[in-house]
Backbone as JSON Lines, residues from 0, in Angstrom:
{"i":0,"aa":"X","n":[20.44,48.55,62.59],"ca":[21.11,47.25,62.58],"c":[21.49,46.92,61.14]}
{"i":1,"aa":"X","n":[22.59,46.82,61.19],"ca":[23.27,46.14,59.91],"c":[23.22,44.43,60.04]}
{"i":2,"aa":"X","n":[22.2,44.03,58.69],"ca":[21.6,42.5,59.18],"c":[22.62,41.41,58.74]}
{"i":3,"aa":"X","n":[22.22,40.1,58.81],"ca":[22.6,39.26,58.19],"c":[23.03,38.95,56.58]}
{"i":4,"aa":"X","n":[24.25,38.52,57.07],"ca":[24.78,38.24,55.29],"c":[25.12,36.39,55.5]}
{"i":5,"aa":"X","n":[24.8,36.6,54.13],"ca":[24.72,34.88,53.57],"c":[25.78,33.7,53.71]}
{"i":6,"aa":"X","n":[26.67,34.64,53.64],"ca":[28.01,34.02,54.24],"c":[28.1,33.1,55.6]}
{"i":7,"aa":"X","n":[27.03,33.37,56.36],"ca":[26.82,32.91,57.54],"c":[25.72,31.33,57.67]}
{"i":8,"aa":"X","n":[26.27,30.61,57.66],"ca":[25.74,29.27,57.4],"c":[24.93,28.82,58.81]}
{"i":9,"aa":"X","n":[25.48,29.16,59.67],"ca":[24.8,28.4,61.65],"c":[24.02,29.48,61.94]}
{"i":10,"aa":"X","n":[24.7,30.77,62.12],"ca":[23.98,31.93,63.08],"c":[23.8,33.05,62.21]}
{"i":11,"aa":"X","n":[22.61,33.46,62.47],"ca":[22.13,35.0,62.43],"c":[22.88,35.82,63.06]}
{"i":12,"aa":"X","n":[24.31,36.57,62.53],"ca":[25.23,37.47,63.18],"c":[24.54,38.71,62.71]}
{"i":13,"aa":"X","n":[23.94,39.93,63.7],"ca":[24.18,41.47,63.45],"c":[25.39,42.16,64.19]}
{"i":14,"aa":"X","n":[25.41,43.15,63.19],"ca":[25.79,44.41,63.41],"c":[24.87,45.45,64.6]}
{"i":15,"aa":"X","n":[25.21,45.66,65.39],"ca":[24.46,46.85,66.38],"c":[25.11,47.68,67.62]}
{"i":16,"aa":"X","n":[24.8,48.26,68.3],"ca":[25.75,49.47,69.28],"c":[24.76,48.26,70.69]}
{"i":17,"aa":"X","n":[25.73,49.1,71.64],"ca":[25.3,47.83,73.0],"c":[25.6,48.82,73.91]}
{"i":18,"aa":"X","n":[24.62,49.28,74.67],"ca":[24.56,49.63,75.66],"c":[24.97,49.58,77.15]}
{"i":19,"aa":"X","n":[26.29,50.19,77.83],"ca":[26.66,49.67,78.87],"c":[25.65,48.96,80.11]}
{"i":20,"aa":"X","n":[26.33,48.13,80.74],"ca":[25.17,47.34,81.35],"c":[25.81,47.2,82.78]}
{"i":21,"aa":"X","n":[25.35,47.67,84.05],"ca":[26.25,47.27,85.12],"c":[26.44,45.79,85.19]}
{"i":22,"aa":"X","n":[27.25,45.26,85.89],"ca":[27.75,43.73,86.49],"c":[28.26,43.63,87.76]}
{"i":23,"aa":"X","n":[28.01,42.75,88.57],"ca":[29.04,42.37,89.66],"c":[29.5,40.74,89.29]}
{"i":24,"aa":"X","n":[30.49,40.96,89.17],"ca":[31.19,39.78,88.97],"c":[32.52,39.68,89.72]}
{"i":25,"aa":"X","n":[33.18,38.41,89.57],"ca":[34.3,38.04,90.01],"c":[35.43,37.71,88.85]}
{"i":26,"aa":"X","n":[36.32,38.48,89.12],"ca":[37.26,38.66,88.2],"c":[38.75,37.33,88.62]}
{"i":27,"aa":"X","n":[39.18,37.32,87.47],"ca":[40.07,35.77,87.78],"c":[40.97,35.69,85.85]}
{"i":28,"aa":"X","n":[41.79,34.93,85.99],"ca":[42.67,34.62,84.89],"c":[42.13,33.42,85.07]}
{"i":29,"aa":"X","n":[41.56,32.45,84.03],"ca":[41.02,30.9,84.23],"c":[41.51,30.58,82.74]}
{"i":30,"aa":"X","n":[42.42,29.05,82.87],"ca":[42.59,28.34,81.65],"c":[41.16,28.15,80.95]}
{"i":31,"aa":"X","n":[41.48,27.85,79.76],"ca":[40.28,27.45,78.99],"c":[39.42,26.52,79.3]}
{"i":32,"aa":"X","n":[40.32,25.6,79.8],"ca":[39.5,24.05,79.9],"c":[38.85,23.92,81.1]}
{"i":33,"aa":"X","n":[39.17,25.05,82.32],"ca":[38.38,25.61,83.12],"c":[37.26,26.17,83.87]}
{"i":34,"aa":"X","n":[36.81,26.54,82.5],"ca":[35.49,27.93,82.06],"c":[34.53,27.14,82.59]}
{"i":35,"aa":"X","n":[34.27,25.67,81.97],"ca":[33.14,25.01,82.62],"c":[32.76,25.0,83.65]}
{"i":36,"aa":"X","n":[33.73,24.93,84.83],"ca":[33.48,24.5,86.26],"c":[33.62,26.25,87.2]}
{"i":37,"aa":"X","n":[34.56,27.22,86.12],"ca":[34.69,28.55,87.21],"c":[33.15,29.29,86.88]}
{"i":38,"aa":"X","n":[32.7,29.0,85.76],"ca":[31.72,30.28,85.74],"c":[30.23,30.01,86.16]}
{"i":39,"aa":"X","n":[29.69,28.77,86.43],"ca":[29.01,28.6,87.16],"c":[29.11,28.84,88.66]}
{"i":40,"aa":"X","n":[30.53,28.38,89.11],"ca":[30.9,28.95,90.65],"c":[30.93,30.19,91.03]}
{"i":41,"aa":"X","n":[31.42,30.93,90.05],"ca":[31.43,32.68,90.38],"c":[30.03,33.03,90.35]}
{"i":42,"aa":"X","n":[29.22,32.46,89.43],"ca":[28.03,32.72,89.53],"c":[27.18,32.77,90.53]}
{"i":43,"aa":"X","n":[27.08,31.86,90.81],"ca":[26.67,31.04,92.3],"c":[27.17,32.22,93.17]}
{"i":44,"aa":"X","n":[28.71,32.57,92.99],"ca":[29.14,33.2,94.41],"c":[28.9,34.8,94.59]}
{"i":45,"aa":"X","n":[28.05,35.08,93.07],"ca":[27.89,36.91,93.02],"c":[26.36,36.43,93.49]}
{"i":46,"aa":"X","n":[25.68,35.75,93.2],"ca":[24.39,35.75,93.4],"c":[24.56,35.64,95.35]}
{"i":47,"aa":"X","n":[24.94,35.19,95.79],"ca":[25.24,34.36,97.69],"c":[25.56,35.83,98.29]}
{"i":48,"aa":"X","n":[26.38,36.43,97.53],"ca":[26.64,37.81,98.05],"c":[25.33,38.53,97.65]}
{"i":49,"aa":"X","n":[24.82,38.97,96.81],"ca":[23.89,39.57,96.24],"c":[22.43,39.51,97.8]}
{"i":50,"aa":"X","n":[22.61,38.28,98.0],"ca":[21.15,37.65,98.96],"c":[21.66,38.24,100.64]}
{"i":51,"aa":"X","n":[22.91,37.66,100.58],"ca":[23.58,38.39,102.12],"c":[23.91,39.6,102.61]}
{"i":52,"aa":"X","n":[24.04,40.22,101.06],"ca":[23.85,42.03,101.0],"c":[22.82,42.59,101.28]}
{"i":53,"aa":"X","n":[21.38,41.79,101.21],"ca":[20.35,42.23,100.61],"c":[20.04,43.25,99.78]}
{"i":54,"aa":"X","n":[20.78,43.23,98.74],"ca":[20.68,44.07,97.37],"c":[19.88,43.53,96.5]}
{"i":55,"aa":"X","n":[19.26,44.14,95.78],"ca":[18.16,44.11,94.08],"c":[18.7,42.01,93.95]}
{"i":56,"aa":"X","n":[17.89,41.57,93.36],"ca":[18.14,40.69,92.84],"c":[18.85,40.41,91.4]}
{"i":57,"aa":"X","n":[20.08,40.12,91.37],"ca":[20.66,40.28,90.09],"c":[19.84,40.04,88.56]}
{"i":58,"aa":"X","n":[20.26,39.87,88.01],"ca":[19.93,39.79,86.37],"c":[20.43,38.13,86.14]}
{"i":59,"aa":"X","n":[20.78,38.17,84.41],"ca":[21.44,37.22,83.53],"c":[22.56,37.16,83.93]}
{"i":60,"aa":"X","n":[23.48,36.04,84.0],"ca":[24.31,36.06,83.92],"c":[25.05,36.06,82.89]}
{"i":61,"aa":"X","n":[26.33,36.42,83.28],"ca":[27.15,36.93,82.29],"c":[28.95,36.18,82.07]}
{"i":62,"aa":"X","n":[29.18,36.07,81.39],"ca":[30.71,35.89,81.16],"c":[31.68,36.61,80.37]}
{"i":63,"aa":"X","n":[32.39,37.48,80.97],"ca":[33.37,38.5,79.83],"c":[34.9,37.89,79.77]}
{"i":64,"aa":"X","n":[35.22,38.19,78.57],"ca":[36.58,37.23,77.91],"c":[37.1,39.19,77.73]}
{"i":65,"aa":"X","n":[37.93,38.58,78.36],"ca":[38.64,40.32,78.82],"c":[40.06,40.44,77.78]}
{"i":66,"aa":"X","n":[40.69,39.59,77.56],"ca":[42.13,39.63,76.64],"c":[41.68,38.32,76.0]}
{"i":67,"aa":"X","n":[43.06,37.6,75.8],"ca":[43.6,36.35,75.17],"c":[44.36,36.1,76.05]}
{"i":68,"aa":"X","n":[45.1,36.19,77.31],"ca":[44.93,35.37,78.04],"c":[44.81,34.6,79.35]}
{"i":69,"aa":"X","n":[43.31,35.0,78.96],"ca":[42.61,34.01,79.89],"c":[41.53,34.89,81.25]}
{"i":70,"aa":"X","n":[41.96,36.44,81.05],"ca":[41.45,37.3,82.03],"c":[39.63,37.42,81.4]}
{"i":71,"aa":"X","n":[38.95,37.27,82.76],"ca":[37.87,36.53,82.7],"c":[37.14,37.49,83.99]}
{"i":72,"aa":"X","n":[35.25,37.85,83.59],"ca":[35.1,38.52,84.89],"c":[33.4,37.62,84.9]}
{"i":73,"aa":"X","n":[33.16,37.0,85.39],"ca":[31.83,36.15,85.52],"c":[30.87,36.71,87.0]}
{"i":74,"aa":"X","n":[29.45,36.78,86.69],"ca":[28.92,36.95,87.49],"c":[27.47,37.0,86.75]}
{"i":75,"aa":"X","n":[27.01,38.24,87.21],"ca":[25.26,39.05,86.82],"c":[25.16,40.23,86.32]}
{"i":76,"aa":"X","n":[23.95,40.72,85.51],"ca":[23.85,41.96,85.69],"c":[23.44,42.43,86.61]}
{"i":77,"aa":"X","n":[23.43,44.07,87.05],"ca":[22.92,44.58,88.15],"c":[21.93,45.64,87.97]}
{"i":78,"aa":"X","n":[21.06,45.58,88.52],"ca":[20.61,47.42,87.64],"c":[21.35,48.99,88.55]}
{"i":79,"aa":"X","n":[22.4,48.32,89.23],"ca":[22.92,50.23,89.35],"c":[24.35,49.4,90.05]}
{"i":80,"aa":"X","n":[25.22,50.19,89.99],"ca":[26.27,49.99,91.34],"c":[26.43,50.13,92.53]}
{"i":81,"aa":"X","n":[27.59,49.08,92.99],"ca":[27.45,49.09,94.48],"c":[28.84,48.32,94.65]}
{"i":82,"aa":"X","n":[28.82,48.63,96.04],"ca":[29.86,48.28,96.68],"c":[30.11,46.99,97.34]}
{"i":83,"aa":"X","n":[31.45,46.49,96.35],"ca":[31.44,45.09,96.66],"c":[32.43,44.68,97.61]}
{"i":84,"aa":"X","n":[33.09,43.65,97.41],"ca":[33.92,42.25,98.83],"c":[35.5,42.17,98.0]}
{"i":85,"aa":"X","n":[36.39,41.66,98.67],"ca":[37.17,41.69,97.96],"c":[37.4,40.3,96.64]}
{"i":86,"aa":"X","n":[35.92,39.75,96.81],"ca":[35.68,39.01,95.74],"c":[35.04,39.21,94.49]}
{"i":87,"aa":"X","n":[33.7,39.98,94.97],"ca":[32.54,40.58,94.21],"c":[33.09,41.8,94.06]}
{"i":88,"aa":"X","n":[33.09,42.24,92.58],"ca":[33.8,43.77,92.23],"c":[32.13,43.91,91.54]}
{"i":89,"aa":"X","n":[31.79,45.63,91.57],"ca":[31.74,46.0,90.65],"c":[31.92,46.79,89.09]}
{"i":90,"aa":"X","n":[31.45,46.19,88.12],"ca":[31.89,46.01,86.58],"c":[30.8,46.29,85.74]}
{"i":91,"aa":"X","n":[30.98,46.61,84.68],"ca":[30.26,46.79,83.39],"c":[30.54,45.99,81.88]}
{"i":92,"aa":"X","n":[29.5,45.35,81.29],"ca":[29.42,45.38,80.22],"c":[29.66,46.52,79.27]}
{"i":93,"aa":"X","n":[31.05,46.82,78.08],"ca":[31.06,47.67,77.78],"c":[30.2,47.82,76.38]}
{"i":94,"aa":"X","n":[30.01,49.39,75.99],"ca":[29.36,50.05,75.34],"c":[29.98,50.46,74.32]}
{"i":95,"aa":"X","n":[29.19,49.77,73.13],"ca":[29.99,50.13,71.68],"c":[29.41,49.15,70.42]}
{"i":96,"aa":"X","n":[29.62,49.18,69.52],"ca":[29.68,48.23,68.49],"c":[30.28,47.52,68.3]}
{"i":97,"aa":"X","n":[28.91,46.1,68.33],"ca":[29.22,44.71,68.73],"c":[28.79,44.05,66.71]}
{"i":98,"aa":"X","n":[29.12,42.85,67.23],"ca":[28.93,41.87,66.16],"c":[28.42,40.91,67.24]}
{"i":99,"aa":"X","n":[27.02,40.19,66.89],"ca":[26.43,39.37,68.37],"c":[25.5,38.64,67.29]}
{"i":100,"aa":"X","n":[25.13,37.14,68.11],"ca":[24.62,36.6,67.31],"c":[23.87,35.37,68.9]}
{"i":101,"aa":"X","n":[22.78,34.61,68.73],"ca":[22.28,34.05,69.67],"c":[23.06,32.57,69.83]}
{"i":102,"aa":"X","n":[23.16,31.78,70.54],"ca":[23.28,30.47,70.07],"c":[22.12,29.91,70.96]}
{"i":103,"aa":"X","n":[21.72,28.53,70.48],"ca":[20.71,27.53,70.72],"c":[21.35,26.01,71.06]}
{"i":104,"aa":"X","n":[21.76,26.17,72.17],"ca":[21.85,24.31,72.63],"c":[22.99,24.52,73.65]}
{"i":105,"aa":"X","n":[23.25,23.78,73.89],"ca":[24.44,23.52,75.22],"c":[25.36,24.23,75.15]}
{"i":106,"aa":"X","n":[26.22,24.2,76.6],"ca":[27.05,25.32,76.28],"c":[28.65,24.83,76.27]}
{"i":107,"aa":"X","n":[28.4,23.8,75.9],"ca":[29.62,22.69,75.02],"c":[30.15,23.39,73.68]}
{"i":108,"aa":"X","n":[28.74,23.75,73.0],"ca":[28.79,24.11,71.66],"c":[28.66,25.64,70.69]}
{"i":109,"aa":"X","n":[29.31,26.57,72.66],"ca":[29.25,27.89,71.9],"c":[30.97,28.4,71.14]}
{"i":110,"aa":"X","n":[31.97,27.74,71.5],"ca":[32.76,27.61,70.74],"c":[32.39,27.67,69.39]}
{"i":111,"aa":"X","n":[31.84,26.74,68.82],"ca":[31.33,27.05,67.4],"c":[30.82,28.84,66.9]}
{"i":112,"aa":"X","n":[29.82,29.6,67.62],"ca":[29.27,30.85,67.76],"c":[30.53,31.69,67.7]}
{"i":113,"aa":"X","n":[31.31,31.31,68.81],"ca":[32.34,32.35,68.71],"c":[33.07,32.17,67.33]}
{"i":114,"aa":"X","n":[33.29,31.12,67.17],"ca":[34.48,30.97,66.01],"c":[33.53,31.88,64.59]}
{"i":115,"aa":"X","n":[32.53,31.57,64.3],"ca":[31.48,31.69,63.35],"c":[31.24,33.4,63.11]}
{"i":116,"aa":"X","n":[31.31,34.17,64.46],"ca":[31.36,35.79,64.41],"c":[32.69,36.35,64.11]}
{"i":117,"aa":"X","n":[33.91,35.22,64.76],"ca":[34.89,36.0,64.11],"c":[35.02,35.58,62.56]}
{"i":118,"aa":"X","n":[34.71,34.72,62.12],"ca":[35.12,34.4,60.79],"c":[34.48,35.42,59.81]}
{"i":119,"aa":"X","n":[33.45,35.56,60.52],"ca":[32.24,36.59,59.63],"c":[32.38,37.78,59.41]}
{"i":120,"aa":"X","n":[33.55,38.57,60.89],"ca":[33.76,39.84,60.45],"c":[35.31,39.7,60.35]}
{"i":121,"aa":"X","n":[35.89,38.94,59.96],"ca":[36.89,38.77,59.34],"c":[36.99,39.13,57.39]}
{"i":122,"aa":"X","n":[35.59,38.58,57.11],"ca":[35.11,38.41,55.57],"c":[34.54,39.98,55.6]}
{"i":123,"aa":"X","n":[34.3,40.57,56.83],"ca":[33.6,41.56,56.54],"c":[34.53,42.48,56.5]}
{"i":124,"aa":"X","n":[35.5,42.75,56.63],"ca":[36.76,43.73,56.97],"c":[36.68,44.49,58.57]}
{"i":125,"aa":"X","n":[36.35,43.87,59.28],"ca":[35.73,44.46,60.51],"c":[36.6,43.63,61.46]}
{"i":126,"aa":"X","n":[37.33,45.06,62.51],"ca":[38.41,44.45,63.33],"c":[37.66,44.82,64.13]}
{"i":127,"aa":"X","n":[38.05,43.17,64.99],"ca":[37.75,42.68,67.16],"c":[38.4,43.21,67.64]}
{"i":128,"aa":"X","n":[38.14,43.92,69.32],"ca":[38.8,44.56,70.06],"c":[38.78,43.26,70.69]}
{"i":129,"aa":"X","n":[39.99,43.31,71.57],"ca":[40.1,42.21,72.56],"c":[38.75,41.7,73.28]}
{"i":130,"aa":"X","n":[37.91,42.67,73.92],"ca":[36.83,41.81,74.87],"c":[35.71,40.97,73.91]}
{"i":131,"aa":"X","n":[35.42,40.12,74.55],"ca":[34.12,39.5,74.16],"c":[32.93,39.3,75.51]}
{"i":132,"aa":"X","n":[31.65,38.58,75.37],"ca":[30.81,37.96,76.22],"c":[29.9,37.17,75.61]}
{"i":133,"aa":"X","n":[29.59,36.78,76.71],"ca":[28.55,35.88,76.78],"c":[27.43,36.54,77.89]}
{"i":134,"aa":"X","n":[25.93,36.16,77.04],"ca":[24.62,36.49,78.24],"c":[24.23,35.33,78.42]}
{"i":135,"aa":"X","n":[23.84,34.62,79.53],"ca":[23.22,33.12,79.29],"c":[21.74,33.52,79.63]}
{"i":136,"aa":"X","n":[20.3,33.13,79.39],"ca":[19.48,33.08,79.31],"c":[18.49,32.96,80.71]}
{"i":137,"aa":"X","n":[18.25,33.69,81.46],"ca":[17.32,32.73,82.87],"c":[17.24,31.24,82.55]}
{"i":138,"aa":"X","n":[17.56,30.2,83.5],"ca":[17.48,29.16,83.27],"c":[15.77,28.76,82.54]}
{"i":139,"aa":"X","n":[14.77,28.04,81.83],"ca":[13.35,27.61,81.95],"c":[13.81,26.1,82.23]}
{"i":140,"aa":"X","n":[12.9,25.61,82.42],"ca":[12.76,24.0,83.09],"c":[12.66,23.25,82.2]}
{"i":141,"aa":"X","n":[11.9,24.24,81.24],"ca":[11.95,23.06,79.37],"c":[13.58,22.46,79.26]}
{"i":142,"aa":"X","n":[14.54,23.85,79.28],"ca":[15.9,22.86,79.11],"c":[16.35,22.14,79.84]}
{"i":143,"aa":"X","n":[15.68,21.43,80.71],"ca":[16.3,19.85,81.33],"c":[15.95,19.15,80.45]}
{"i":144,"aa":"X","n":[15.1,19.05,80.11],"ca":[14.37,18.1,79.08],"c":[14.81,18.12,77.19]}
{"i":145,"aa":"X","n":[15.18,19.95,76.79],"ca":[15.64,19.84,75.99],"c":[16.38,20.9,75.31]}
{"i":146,"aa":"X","n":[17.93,20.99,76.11],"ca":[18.96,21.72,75.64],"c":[18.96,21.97,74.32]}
{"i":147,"aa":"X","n":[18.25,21.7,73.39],"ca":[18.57,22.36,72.35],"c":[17.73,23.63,72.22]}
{"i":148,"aa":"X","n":[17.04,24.08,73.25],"ca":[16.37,25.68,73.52],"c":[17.03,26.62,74.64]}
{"i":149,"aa":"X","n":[18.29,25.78,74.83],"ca":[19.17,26.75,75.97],"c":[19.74,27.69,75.05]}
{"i":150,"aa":"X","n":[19.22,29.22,75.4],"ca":[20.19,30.11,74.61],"c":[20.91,30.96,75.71]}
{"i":151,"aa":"X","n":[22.12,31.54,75.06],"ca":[23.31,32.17,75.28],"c":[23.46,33.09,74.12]}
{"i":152,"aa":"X","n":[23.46,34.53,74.43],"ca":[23.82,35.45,73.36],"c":[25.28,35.92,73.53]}
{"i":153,"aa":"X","n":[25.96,35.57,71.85],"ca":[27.46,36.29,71.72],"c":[27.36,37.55,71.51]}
{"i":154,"aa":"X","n":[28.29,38.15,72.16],"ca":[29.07,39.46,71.78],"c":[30.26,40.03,71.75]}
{"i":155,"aa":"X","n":[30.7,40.07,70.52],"ca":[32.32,40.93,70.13],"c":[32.02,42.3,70.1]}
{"i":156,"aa":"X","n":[33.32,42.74,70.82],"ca":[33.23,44.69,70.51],"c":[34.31,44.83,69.46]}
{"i":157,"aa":"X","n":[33.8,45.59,68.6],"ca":[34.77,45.82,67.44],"c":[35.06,47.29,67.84]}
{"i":158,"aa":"X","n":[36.36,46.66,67.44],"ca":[37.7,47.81,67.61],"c":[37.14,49.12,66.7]}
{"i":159,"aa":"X","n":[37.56,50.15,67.59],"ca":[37.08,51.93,67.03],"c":[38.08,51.78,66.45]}
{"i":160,"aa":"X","n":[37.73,52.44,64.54],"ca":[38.34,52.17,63.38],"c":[38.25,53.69,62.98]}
{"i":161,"aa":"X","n":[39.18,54.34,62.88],"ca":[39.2,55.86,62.11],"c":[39.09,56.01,60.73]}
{"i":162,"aa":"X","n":[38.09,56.42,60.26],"ca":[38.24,56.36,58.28],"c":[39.05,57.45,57.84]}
């Protein structure tokens, strides 16, 4: 792991390789101002399939930012593949070197996270490939009481760079 540099004022951004991860999610083009209300629903709707399949019980959920604009695949992890609906696809988290960093509090305020990793490997000379994600955390019951321990981990894949 290539660690933290000082430049970074909010988040602890590393450098590290990321391991493909299966997903079933639901894939969709969603405006921005959107995100709030689709990715809890897709969520909801990979998990409903997941229980009526009777398949493994999913993982974390997940949110992948597929381009710029707006292609979007929300759901869970899975631990293997399988065969989905013409809603529920299965998908992967891809595998490569990320720039990822945690955030802590609502998820109003991961905008900030994202903006904060690109700025960082912007300073760093380090080019983004189009995808990004988000992991959101198993819900705990502490965050009803106090969202500022809800975490969500970022991840950018940086673009394969030939020296």
């Amino acid at each position: 792991m290539i660690g933290f540099q000082p430049t970074c004022m909010h988040y602890h951004i590393q450098l590290t390789s990321f391991e493909a991860v299966h997903t079933a999610v639901i894939r969709s083009r969603v405006p921005m101002k959107e995100l709030a209300r689709f990715v809890p629903a897709a969520c909801c709707e990979v998990w409903s399939f997941f229980r009526a399949a009777g398949l493994p019980k999913p993982g974390r959920h997940v949110a992948v930012f597929l381009d710029r604009h707006g292609t979007v695949e929300v759901g869970a992890e899975v631990t293997e593949p399988f065969t989905g609906n013409d809603r529920v696809q299965c998908s992967q988290l891809p595998a490569g070197r990320v720039a990822t960093t945690a955030h802590f509090g609502p998820y109003s305020g991961l905008g900030a996270a994202h903006a904060e990793i690109r700025q960082w490997c912007a300073a760093q000379g380090l080019q983004l490939a189009d995808v990004s994600w988000e992991i959101y955390g198993h819900w705990d019951e502490s965050w009803n009481s106090d969202p500022a321990k809800i975490r969500t981990d970022v991840f950018y894949l940086l673009a394969d760079t030939e020296d």
